[in-house]
C-alpha positions in Angstrom: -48.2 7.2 1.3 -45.1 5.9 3.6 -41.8 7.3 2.4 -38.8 4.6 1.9 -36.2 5.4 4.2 -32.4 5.3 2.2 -29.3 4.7 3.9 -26.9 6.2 1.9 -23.9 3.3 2.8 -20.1 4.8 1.6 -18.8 4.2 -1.5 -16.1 1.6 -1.2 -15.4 0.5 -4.3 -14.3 2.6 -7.8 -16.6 2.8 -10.6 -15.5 5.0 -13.4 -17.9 7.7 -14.9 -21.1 5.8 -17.1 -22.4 7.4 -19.5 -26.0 6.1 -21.3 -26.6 6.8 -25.3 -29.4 5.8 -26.8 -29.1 5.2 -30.3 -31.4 5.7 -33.0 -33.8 2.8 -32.5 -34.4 3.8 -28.9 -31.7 1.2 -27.6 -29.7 2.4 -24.4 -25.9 1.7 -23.6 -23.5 2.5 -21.1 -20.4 3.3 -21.4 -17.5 3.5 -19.0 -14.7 5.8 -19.4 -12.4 3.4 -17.3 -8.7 5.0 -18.2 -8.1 8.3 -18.6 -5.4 9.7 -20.6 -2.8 10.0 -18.0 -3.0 6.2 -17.0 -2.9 5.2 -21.4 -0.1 7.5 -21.6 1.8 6.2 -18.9 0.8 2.8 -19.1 2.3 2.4 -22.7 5.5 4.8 -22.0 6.1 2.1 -19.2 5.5 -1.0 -21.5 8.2 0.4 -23.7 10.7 1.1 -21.3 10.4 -2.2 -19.5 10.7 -3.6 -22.9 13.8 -2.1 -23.8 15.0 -2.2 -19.6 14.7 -6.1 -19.4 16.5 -6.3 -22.9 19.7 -4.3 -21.7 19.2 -5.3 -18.2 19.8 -9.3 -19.4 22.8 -7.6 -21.2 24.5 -6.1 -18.5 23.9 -9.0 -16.5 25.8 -11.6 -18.4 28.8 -9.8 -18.3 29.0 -10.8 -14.5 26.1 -13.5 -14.4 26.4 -14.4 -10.8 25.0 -13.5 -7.6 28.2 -14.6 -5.4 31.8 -14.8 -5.5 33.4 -16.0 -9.1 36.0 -18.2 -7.8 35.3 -20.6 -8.6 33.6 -19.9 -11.5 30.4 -20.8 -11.7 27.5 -19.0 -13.4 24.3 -18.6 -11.7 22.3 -18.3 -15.3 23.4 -17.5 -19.0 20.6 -16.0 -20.8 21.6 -16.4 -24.7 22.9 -13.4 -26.0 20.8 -13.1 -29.3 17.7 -12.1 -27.2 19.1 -9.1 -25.0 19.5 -5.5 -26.5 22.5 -3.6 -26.8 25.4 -5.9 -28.3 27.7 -5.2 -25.5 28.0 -4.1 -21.8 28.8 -0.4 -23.4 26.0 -0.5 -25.8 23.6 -2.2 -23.1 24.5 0.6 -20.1 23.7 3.2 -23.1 20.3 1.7 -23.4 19.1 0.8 -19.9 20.4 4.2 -18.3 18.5 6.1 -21.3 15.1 4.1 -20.3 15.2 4.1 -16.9 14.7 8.0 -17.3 11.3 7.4 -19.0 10.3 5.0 -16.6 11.2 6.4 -13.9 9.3 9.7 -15.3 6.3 8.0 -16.1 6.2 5.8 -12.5 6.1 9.5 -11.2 3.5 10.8 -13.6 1.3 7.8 -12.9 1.9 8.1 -8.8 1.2 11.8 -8.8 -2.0 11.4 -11.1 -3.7 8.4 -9.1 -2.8 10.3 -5.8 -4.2 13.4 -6.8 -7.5 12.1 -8.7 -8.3 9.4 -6.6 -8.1 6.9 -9.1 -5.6 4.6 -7.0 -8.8 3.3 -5.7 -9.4 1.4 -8.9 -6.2 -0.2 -9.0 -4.8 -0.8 -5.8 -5.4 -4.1 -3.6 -7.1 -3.7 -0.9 -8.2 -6.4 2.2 -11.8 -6.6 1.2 -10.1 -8.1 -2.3 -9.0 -11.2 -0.9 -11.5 -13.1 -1.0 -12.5 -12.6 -4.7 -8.6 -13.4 -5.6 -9.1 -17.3 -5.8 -12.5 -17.5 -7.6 -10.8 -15.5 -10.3 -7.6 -17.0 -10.1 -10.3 -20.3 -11.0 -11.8 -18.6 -13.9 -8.6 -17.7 -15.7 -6.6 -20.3 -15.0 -8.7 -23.5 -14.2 -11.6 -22.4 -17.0 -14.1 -22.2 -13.6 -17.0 -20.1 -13.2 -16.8 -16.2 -13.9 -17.7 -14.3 -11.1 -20.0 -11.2 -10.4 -17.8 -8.6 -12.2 -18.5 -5.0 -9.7 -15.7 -3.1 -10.2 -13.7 -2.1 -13.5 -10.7 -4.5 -12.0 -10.9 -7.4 -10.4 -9.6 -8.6 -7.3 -7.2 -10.7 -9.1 -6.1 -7.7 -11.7 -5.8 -5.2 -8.7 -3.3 -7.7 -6.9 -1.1 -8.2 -9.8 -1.3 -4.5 -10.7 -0.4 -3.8 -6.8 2.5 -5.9 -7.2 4.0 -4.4 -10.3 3.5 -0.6 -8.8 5.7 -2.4 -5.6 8.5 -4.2 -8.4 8.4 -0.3 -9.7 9.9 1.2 -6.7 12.3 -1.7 -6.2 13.8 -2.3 -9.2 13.9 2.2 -9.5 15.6 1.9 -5.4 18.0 -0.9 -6.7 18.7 0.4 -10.1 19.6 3.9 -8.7 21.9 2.6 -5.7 23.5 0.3 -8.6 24.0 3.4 -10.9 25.3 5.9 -8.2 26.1 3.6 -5.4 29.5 5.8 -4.8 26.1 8.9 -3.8 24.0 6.3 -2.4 26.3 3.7 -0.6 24.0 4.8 2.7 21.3 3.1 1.3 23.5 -0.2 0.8 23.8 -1.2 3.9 20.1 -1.0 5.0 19.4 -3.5 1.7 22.1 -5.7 2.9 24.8 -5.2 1.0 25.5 -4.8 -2.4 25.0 -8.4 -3.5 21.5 -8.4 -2.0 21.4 -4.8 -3.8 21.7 -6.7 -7.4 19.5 -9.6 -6.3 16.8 -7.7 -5.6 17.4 -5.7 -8.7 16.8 -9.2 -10.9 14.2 -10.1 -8.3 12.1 -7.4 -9.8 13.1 -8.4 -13.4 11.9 -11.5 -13.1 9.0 -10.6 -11.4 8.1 -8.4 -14.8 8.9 -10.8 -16.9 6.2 -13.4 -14.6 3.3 -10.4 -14.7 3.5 -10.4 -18.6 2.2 -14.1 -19.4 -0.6 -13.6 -16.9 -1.3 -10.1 -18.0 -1.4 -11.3 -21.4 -3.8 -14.2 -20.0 -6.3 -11.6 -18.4 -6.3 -9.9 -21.6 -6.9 -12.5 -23.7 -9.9 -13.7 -21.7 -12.1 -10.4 -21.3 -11.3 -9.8 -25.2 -11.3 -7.0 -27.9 -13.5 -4.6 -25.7 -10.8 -4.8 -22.5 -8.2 -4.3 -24.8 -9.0 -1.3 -27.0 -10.3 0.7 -23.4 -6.6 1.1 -23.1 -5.7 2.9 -26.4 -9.4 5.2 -25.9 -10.3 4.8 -22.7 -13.8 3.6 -22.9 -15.6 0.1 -22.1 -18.3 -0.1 -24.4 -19.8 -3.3 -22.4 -18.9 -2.2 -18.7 -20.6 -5.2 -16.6 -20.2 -3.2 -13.5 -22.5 -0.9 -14.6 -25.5 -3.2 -14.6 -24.5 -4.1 -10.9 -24.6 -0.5 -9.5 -27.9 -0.1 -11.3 -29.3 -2.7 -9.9 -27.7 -1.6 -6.3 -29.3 2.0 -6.6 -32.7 0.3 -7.4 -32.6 -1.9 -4.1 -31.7 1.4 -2.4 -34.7 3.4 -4.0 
């Protein structure tokens, strides 16, 4: 009887641990344990602090809400007061300086854990992503067809998720140069000044506050199951699954 030859091809995308129960009645079913507790913990810890961050940041900014010179006087954009945290630019610094501390502990946490594990392969964007960006992009936004799911994230998540690890380090840069820039005024220049300094520091603001609808979106669509693998860290219905076993079956 001829052997079949396998070519063992390199693993280049992330699939999380499955593991198969079968229940009582004989039925089998895979489950994914997609987030360990590092990324839950961290993940939430973050969602708090940008929370609280944005709150006091809008704060702090309308005591000075412009970009360019105040004379003349002309505002750049008044966010009403009733939504922002902290009552006053006092009471606002308080709130944003004590937050930043968490977030920038959990960033570091997170960072440390994906480098260390591996696990950045699940998240980050990479070039073979772009092409799967637009059919998803279709699916959750334009109600098209959903695509082949083969990974825990898709291309679409991993690019947003990519982006918000990148507004991470530049609102923590900016922030830190705005909170010490007497120790840190050699890192002014290379950002363009101070001005650009602050812009970039609501650049990343507002790109938070645009992840959230879409975020929200993404969650919405893949339901209860998506959802709850972030408070225990297991996908009960993990489609990605069915697609490797069917890979390892072609390759048998």
């Amino acid at each position: 009887m001829r052997g079949k030859t396998v070519v063992h091809k390199p693993q280049q995308r992330f699939i999380p641990p499955v593991a198969v129960f079968r229940s009582r009645s004989g039925v089998e079913r895979k489950v994914s344990y997609e987030h360990p507790f590092a990324v839950r913990f961290t993940h939430w810890l973050n969602a708090i602090a940008l929370f609280v961050m944005a709150g006091s940041g809008l704060r702090i900014y309308l005591a000075f809400p412009a970009f360019g010179d105040k004379l003349p006087p002309h505002d750049f954009f008044r966010f009403p007061g009733r939504y922002t945290i902290g009552g006053w630019l006092g009471g606002a610094l308080q709130w944003h300086f004590t937050f930043m501390w968490l977030f920038v502990g959990s960033g570091l946490v997170f960072v440390l854990y994906e480098v260390t594990t591996g696990n950045w392969r699940q998240i980050l964007f990479m070039p073979r992503d772009i092409r799967g960006v637009w059919p998803m992009f279709r699916h959750y936004f334009l109600f098209g067809p959903k695509p082949e799911q083969e990974e825990s994230y898709n291309p679409l998540q991993k690019l947003a998720y990519t982006g918000t690890i990148l507004l991470g380090a530049l609102s923590i840069v900016t922030g830190l140069i705005l909170y010490k820039s007497g120790q840190l005024s050699f890192l002014i220049p290379p950002f363009g000044g101070y001005r650009m300094v602050r812009i970039l520091h609501f650049v990343a603001l507002v790109g938070f506050l645009g992840f959230i609808p879409g975020h929200f979106v993404m969650v919405i669509v893949h339901g209860w199951n998506n959802f709850q693998s972030m408070l225990t860290g297991f996908n009960f219905k993990p489609e990605y699954a069915e697609q490797r076993a069917s890979e390892a079956d072609n390759e048998s």
